[in-house]
Backbone as a ProteinNet text record, in pm:
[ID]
protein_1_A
[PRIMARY]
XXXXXXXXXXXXXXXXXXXXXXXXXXXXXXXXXXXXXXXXXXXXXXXXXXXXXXXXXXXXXXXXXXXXXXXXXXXXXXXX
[TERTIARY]
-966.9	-973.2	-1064.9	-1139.8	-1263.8	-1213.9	-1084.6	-1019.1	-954.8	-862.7	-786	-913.1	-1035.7	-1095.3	-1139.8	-1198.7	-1203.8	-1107.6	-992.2	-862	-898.2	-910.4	-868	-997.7	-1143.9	-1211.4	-1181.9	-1159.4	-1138	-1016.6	-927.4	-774.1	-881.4	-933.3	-1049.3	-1104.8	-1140.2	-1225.7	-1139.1	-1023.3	-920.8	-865.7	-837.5	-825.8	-895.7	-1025.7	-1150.7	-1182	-1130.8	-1195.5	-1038.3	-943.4	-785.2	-772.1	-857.4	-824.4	-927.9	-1044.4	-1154.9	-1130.2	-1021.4	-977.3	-832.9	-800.9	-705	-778.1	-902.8	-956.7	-995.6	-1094.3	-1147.3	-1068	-952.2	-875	-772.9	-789.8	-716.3	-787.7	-922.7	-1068	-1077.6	-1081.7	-1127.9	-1057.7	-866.5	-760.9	-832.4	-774.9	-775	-677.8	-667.7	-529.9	-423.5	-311.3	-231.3	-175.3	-177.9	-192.2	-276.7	-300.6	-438.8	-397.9	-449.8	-463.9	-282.4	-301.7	-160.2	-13.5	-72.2	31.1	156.4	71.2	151.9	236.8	247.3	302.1	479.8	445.3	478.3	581.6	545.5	620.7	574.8	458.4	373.1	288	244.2	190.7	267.9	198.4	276.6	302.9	428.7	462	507.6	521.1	539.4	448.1	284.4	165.1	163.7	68.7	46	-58.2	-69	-179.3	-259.2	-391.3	-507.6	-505.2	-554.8	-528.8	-600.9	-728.7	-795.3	-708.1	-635	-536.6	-449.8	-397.4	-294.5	-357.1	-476.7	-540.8	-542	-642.5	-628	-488.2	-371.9	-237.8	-241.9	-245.9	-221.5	-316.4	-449.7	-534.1	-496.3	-463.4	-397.8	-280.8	-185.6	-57.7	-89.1	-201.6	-197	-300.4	-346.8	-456	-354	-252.9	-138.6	-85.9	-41.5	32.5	-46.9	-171.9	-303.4	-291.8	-303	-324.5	-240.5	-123	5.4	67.6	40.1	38.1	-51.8	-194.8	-280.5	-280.4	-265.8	-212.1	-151.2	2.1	132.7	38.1	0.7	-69.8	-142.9	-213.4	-319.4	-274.5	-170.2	-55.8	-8.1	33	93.4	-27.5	-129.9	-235.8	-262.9	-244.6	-307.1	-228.7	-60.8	45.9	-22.5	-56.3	-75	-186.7
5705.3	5679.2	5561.7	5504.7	5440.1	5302.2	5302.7	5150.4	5135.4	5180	5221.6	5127	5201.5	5171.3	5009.3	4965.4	4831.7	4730	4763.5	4698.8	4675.5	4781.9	4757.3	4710.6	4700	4568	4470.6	4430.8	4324	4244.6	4349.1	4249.6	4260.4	4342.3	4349.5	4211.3	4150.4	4040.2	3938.7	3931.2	3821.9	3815.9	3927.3	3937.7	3867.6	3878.1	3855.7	3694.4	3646.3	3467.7	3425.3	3486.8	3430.3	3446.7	3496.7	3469.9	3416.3	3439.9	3323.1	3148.3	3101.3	3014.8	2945.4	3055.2	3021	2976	3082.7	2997.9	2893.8	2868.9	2752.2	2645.4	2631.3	2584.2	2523.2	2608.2	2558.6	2511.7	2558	2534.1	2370.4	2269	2200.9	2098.7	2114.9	2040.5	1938.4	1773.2	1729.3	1767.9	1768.5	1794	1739.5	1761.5	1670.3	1638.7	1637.4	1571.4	1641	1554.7	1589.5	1537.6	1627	1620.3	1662.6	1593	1592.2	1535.7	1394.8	1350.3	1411.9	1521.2	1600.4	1700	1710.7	1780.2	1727.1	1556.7	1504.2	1438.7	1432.1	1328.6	1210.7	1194	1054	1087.1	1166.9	1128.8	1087.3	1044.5	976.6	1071.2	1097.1	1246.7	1186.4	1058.9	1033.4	943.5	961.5	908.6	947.1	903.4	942	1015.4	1127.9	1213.5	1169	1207.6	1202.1	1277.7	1195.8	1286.6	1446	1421.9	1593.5	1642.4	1628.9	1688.6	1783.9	1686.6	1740	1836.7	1765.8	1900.9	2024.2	2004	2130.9	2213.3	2154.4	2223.1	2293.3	2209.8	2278.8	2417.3	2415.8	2537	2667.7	2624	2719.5	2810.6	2706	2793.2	2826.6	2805.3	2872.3	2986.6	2936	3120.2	3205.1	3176.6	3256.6	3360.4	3251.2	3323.8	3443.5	3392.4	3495.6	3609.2	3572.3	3710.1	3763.9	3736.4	3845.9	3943.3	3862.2	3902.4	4044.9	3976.9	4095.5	4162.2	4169.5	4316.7	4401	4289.3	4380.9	4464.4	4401.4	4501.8	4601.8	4608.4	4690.2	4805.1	4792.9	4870.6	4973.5	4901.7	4975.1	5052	5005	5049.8	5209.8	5177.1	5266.5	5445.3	5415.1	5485.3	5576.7	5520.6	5596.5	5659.2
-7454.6	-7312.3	-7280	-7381.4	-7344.7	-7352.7	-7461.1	-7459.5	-7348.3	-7320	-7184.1	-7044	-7028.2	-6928.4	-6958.2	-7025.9	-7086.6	-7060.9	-7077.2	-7050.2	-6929.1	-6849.5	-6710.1	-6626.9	-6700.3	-6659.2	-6692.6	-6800.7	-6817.9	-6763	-6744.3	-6594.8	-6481.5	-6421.1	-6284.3	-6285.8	-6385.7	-6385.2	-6375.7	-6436.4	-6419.3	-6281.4	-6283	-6126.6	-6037.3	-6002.7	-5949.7	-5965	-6105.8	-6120.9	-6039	-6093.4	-6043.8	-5906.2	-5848.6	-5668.9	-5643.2	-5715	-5669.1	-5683.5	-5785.6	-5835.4	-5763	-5654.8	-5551.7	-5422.4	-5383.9	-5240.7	-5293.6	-5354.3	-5405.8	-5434.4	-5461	-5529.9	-5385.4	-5280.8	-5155	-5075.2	-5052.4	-5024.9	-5023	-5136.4	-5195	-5185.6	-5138.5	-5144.3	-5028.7	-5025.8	-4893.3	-4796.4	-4661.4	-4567.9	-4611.7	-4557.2	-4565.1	-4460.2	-4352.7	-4241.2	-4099.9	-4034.1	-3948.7	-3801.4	-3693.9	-3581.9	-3540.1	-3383.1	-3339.5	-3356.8	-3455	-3496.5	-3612.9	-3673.6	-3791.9	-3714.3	-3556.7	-3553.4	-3455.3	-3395.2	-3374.1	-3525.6	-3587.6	-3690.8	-3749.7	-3702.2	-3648.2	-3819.6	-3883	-3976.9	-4144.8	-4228.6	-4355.8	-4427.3	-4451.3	-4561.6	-4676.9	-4741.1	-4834.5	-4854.3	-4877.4	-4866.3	-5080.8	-5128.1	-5257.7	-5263.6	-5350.9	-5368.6	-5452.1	-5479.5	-5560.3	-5646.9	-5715.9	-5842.5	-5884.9	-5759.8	-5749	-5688.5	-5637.2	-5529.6	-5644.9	-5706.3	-5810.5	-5872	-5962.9	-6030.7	-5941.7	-5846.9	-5713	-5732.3	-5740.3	-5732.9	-5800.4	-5955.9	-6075	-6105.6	-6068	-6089.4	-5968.8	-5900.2	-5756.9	-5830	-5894.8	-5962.6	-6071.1	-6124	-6308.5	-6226	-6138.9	-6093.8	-6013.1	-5955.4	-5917.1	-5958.8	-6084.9	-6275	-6279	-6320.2	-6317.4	-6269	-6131.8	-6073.3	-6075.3	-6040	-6051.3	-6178.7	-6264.5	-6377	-6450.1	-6418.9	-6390.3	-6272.5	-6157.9	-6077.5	-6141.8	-6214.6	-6240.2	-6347.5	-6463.5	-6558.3	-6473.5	-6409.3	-6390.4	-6295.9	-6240.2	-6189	-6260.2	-6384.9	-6517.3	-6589.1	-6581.9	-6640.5	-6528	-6421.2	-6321.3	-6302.3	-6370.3	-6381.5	-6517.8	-6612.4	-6728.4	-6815.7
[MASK]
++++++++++++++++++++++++++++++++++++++++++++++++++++++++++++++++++++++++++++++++

């Protein structure tokens, strides 16, 4: 039983960095468009991103993976 509980800190914690790694991670993005003109049409939607930007993306969807992944486990873990 003692491995069992272990398991399921250790998804707890993945859990825990993998949504901490989503605010932060959306937190940190620049806008992509601002004020009244974004809602008008008036701002540049085919502007080029930065390259933190991108990274930003990329850590948002691999902490996504993350978390869902570990819920689903810990779900399964929680059944048995």
């Amino acid at each position: 039983m003692g491995n069992i509980a272990t398991i399921r800190n250790v998804f707890t914690a993945i859990v825990f960095v993998s949504a901490m790694g989503i605010i932060i991670g959306y937190l940190f993005q620049s806008p992509k468009a601002t004020g009244l003109g974004a809602i008008s049409g008036n701002a540049t939607v085919f502007k080029s991103r930065k390259p933190i930007d991108a990274f930003y993306d990329k850590v948002i969807v691999t902490s996504a993976i993350l978390f869902g992944i570990s819920v689903f486990i810990l779900a399964i873990l929680r059944q048995g």
